[in-house]
N, C-alpha and C positions, 0 to 999 in steps of 0.2 A: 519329558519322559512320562509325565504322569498321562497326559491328555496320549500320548502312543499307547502305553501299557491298557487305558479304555476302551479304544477301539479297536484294540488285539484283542482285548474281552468280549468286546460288542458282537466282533466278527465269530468269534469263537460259538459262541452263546450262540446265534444266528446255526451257524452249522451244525451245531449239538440239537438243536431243536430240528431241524429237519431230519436229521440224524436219526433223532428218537421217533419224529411220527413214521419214517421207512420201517424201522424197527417195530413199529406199533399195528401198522398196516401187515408188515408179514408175519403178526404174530396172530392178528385175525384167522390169516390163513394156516387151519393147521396143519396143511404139509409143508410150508414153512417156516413154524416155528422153531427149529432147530439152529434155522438163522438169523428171526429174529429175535431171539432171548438176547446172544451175545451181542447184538448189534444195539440194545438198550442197555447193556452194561456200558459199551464206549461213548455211548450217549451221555450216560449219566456222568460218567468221568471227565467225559470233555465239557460238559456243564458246571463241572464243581472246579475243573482250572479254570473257566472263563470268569466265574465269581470271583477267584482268589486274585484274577488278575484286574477285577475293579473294583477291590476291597484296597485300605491301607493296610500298609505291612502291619502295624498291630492287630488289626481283626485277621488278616490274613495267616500270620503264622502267628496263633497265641501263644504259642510254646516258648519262642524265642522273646518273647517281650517281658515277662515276669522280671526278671533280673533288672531291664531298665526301669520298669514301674515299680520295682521294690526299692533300687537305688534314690528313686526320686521320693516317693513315698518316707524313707529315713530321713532324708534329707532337710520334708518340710516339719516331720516330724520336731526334731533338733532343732529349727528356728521355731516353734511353737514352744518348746521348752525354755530354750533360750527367754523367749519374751514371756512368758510365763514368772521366771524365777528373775529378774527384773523387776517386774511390775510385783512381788512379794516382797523385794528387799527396800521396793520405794516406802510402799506401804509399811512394812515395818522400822520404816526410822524417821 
């Protein structure tokens, strides 16, 4: 899945960039540019899904990851306490 979702990116990325030099080319022209302003906006969009699609879900959608990295984060947290107040109670007896 992972090696598909790459080269949907690849390919993506690929068209976005020709994408944007048309858009770049007819913005040269400026009796053109009325078409190519918008045609480098979908450019640019279609460049920033093709990233997200050969990023991992955690850099890809940070929003949604807090929650597992906090859960984990408390978690080693708690075993570092745990061994903490252990190694206090050896030491003092």
């Amino acid at each position: 899945m992972r090696l598909l979702r790459g080269l949907l990116g690849a390919l993506l990325w690929v068209v976005a960039a020709l994408l944007g030099l048309v858009g770049f080319v007819l913005c040269v022209t400026v009796i053109l540019l009325p078409a190519g302003i918008p045609l480098l906006g979908v450019a640019r969009r279609l460049l920033t899904s093709a990233v997200r699609l050969m990023l991992p879900q955690a850099l890809a959608h940070p929003i949604r990851e807090p929650k597992r990295m906090t859960e984990d984060a408390i978690g080693d947290a708690a075993k570092k306490a745990k061994k903490f107040a252990h190694k206090q109670r050896k030491r003092l007896a």
